[in-house]
C-alpha positions in Angstrom: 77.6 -0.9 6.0 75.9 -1.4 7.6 75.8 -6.0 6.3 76.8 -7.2 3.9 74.2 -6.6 5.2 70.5 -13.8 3.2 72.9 -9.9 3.7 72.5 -9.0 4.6 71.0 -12.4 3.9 70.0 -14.5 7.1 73.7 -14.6 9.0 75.4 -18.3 9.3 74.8 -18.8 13.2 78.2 -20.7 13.6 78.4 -22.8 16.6 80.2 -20.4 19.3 82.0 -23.5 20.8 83.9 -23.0 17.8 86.1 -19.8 18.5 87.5 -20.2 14.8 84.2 -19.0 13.7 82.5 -17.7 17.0 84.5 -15.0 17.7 86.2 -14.1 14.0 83.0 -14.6 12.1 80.0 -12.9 11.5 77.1 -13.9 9.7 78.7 -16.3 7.2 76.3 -16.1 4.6 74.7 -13.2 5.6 75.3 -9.3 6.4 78.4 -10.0 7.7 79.0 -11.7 4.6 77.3 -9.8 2.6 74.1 -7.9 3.0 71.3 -9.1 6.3 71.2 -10.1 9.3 67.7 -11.8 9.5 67.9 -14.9 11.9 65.5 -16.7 9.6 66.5 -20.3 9.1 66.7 -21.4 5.5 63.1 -22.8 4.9 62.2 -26.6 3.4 59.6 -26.6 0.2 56.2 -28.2 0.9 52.8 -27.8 2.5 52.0 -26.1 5.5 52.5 -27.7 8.7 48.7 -28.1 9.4 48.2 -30.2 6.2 51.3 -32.0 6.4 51.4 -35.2 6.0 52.1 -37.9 8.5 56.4 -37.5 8.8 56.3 -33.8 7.6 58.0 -31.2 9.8 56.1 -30.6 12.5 55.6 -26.3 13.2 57.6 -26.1 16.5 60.4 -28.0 13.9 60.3 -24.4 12.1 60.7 -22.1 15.0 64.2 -20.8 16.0 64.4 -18.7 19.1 68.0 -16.9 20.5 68.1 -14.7 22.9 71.1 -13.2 24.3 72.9 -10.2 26.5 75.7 -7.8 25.0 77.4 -5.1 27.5 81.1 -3.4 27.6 83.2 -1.6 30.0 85.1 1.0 27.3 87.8 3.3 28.6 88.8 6.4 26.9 92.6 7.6 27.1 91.9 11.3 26.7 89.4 10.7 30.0 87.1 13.1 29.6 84.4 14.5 31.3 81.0 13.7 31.7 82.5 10.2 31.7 79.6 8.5 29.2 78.8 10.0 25.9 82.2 10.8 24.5 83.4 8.4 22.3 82.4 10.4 19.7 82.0 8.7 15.8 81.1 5.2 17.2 78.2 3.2 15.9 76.9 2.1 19.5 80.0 2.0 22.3 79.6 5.6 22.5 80.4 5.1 26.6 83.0 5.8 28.5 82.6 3.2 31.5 80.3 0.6 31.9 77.5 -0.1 29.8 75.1 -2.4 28.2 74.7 -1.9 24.3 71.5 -4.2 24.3 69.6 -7.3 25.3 67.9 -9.0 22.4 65.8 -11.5 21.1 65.1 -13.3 18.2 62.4 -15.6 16.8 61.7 -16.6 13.4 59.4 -19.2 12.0 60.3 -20.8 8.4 58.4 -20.0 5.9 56.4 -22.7 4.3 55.0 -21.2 2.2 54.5 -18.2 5.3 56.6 -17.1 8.3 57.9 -14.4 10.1 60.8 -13.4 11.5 60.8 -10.8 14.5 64.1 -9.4 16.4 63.2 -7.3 19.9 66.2 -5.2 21.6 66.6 -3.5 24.7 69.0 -1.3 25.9 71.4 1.9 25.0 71.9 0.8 21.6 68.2 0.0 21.2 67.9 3.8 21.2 70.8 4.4 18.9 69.7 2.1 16.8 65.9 3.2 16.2 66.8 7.0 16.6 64.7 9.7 15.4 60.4 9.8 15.1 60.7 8.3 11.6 63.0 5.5 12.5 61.2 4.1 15.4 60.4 6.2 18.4 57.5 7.8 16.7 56.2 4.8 15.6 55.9 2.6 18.1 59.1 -0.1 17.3 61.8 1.6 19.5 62.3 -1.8 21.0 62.4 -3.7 17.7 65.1 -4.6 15.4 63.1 -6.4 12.6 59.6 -7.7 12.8 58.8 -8.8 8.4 56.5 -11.7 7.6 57.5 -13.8 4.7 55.6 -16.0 2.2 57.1 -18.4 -0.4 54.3 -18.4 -3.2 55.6 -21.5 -5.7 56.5 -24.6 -3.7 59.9 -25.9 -4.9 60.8 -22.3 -6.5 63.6 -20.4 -4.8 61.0 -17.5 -4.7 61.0 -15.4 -0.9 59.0 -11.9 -0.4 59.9 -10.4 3.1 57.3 -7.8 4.2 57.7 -5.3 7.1 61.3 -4.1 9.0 64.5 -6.0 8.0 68.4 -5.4 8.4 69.5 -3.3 5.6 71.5 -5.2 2.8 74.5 -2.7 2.9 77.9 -3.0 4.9 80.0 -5.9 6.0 79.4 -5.5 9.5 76.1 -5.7 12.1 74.4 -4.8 15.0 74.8 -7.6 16.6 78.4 -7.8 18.0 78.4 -11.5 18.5 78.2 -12.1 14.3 81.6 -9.4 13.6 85.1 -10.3 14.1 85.7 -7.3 16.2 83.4 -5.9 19.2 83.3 -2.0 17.8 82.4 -1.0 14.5 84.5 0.7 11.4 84.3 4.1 10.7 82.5 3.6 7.1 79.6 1.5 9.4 78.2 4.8 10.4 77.6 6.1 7.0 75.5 3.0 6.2 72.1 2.4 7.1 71.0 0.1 9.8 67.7 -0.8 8.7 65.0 -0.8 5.9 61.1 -0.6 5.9 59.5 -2.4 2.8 59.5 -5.1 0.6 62.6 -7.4 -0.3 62.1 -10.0 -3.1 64.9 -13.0 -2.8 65.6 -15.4 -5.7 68.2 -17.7 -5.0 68.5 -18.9 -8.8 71.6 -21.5 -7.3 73.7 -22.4 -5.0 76.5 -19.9 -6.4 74.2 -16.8 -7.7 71.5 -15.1 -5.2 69.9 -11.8 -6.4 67.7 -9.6 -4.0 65.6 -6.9 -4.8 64.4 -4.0 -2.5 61.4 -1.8 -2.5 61.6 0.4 0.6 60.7 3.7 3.1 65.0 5.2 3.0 67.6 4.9 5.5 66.6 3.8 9.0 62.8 4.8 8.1 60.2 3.0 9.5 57.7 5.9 8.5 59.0 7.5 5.5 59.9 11.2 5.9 59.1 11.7 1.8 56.9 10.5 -1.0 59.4 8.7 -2.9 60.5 5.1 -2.5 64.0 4.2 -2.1 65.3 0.8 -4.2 68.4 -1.1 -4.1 70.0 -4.2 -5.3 72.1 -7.2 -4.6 74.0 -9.6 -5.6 75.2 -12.6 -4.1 78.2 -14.7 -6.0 80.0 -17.9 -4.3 81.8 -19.4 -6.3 83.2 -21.7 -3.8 82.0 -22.2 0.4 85.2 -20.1 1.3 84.8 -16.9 -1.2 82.0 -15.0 -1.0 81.6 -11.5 -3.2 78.6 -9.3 -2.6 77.7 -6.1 -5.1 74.7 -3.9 -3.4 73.2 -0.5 -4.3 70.5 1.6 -2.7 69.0 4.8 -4.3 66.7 7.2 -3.2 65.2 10.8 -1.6 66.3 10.7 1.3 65.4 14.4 2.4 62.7 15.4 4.0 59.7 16.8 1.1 57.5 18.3 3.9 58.1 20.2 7.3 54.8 20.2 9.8 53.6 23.3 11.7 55.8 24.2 14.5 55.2 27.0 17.4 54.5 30.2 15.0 55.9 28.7 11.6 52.8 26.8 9.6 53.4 23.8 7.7 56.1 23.9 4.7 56.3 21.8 1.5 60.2 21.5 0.2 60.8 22.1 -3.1 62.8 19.5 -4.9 63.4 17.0 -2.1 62.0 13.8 -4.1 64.4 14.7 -6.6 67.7 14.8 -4.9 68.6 11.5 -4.4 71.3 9.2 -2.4 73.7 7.0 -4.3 75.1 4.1 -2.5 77.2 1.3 -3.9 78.9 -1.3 -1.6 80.7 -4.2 -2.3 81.7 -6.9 -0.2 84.1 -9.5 -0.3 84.5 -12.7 2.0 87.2 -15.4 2.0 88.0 -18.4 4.3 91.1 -20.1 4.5 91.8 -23.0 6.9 91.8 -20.9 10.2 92.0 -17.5 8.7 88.6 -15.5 7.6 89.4 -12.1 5.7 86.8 -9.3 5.0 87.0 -6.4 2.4 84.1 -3.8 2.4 84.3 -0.9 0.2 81.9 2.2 -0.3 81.0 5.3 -2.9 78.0 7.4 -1.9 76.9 10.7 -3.5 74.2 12.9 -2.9 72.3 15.9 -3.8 71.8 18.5 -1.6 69.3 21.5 -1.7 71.1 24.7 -1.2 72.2 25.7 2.2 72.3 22.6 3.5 76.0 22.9 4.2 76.8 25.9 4.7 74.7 29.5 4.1 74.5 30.7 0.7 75.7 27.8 -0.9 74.1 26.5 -4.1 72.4 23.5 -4.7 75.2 21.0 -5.0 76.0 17.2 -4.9 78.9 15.9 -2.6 80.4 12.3 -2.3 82.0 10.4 0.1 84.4 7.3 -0.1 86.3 4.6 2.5 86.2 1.1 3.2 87.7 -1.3 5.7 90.3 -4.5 5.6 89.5 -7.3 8.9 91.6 -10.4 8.9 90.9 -12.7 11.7 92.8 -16.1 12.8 91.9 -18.6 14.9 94.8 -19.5 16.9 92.9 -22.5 18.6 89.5 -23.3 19.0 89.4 -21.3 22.5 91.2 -18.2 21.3 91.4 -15.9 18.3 92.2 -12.4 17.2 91.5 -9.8 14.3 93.1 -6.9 12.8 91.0 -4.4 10.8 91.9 -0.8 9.3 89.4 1.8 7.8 89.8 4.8 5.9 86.8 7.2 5.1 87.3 10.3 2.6 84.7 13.0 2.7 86.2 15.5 0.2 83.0 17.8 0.6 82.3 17.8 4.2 79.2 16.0 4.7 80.0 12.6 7.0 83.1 13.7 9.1 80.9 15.7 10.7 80.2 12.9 13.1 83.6 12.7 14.4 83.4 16.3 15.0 84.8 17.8 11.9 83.6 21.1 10.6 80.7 20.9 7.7 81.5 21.9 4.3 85.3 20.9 4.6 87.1 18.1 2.9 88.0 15.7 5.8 89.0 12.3 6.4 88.9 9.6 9.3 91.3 6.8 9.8 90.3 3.8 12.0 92.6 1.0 13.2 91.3 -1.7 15.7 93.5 -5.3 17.4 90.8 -8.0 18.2 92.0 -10.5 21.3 88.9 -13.1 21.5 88.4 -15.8 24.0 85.2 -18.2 24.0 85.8 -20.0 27.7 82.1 -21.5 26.9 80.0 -22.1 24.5 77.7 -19.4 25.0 80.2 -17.0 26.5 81.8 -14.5 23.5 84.5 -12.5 25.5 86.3 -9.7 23.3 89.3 -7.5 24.4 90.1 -4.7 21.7 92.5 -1.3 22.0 91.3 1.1 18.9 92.5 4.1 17.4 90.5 7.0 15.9 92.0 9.6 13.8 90.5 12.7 12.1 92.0 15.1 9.8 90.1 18.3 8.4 91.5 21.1 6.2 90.1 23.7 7.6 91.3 26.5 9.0 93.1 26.1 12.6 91.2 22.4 13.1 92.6 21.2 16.4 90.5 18.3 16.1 87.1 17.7 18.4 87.8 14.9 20.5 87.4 15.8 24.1 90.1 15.7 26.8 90.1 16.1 30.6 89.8 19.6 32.1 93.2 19.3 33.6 95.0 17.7 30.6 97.9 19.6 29.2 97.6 21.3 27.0 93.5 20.8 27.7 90.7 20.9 24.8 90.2 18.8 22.4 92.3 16.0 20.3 92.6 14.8 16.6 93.2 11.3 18.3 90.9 9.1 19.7 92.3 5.9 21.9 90.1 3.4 23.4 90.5 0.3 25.0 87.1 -1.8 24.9 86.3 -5.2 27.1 82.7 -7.2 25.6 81.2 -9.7 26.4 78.2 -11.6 24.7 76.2 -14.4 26.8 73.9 -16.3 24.0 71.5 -18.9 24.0 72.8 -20.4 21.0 
């Protein structure tokens, strides 16, 4: 969750000659802390830069740029065929082979009292990421990540507004590999959104207490596919540097209220869709210790559905959905690390598990264990060696399981099991 998910909230860019933090951390005080992943740097109180006076930040002082390269090889144990495409049920190293999940940059200008922040991607997971006319395709920002200006309106008051496309709040993990402890992502990360189109109001009331509020489009919306907003909350509590807790919620339609004319079929408006809502409340919790970095990230989502959408002739209905994930990481020195993380994900209604290939409309569950064997030989080079295992259950009827196997495996099909072992590496600027 998706952050989590500052997270999202501006991520901590930790120095990567640091392996403690480079390759176990992600976004310190932000999504992978807690809710964003916004590169913004935190911004100064005063005047603008062109009426500043003499010894005032200059406006290049303000401007952060990073850009940097993330690709994998990932090889599947049950080798199947096609050999990209089936890692099916992961976020973005869906590829079995070699493959590049995305070249990006980021620049950001502080805000003081206006900036902007804009993150550009390219690549594989540039399409995953924006998939679908209403998240990006259709509107032009396939190739963008976030793109929000922000304006500070009381100088010396803790006040932000973000405007435009920003990393969504929810989740302890991100995009952006080189800000998790681990190279893939949990299970539970593909039932949270990636993104958010709106407004996001940030009062950091103290060092200890942050609260964000969220007007926005939905889930991965850049062009909202209803008439009714989607709102969400969160809260930011550190009580100390090394423990972080983050409580977020997100609410809204999430259906579509109106199909447009296609082939013979004329325009439709659906009944009901701006009153069915998704319920999503995620909470994250961060600790540090010495060498050692642990990350909890638990989920409950529920959801009205119209009738049919599961299965035909079924009522209208609400289902739910539960899971979360445990990563401890430990830097061994400051050139070498490693993580362990395990994820669970109960759908007892059959409306996630889907994704991993389990049949609609039957209570399932996925299982998701992952070893993390990070090296940082440079700086700039993030090098992450991780063997994962994927298991689904379903109780339906004669379920075999839907991962695919080689045409000459014995017996052949498909498997309940799916083993990977996954090599990235992350060049960055910064």
């Amino acid at each position: 969750m998706k952050s989590l998910l500052g997270r999202r909230h501006s991520p901590l860019l930790s120095s990567l000659a640091v392996i403690a933090w480079s390759a176990i951390s992600y976004a310190q005080e932000g999504q992978g802390a807690g809710p964003d992943e916004s590169p913004a740097p935190p911004a100064p109180a005063g005047t603008s830069a062109v009426l500043a006076a003499p010894g005032a930040r200059k406006w290049y002082d303000a401007v952060k740029v990073e850009g940097f390269v993330d690709a994998y090889a990932s090889v599947n144990a049950n080798s199947p065929k096609p050999q990209s495409g089936q890692n099916l049920g992961r976020a973005f190293d869906v590829t079995n082979g070699f493959a590049v999940h995305w070249a990006g940059v980021n620049v950001s200008y502080a805000p003081e009292p206006v900036g902007a922040t804009v993150g550009l991607r390219f690549g594989q997971g540039a399409a995953m990421y924006n998939a679908g006319p209403d998240a990006g395709a259709g509107a032009g920002l396939i190739f963008v990540k976030q793109a929000f200006a922000s304006y500070r309106p009381v100088a010396g008051v803790p006040l932000q507004l973000d405007f435009g496309k920003f990393d969504t709040w929810i989740g302890a993990e991100v995009a952006d590999t080189q800000y998790n402890m681990t190279y893939t992502r949990a299970a539970i990360f593909t039932t949270q959104p990636y993104f958010h189109t709106g407004l996001r109001v940030d009062i950091a009331v103290s060092e200890q207490f942050d609260l964000k509020l969220y007007a926005v489009n939905g889930y991965n919306n850049s062009i909202d596919n209803n008439a009714m907003k989607t709102f969400g909350a969160s809260v930011g509590i550190t009580p100390v540097k090394e423990i972080a807790v983050y409580l977020n919620y997100i609410g809204g339609p999430e259906q579509n209220d109106y199909v447009p004319a296609t082939g013979m079929a004329g325009p439709m408006v659906v009944p009901g869709a701006n009153q069915r809502w998704r319920h999503l409340g995620d909470v994250v919790a961060d600790f540090k210790f010495g060498r050692g970095h642990v990350l909890v990230n638990g989920d409950y989502g529920t959801e009205k559905l119209a009738a049919g959408t599961l299965a035909m002739g079924d009522p209208e209905k609400s289902v739910s959905w539960f899971g979360g994930n445990l990563t401890v990481g430990y830097a061994v020195t400051d050139l070498f690390a490693f993580a362990l993380r395990g994820g669970y994900l109960a759908d007892p209604d059959g409306y996630v598990a889907p994704l991993w290939g389990a049949p609609a409309g039957e209570a399932a569950s996925v299982v998701d264990g992952t070893v993390t064997l990070a090296v940082t030989p440079t700086p700039n080079l993030i090098i992450k060696l991780e063997p994962r295992v994927d298991a689904v259950a379903s109780d339906a009827s004669g379920f075999e399981g839907n991962f695919p196997k080689a045409p000459d495996a014995a017996p052949p099909g498909v498997s309940k099991v799916l083993f990977t072992t996954t090599l990235g590496v992350v060049a960055t600027t910064n």
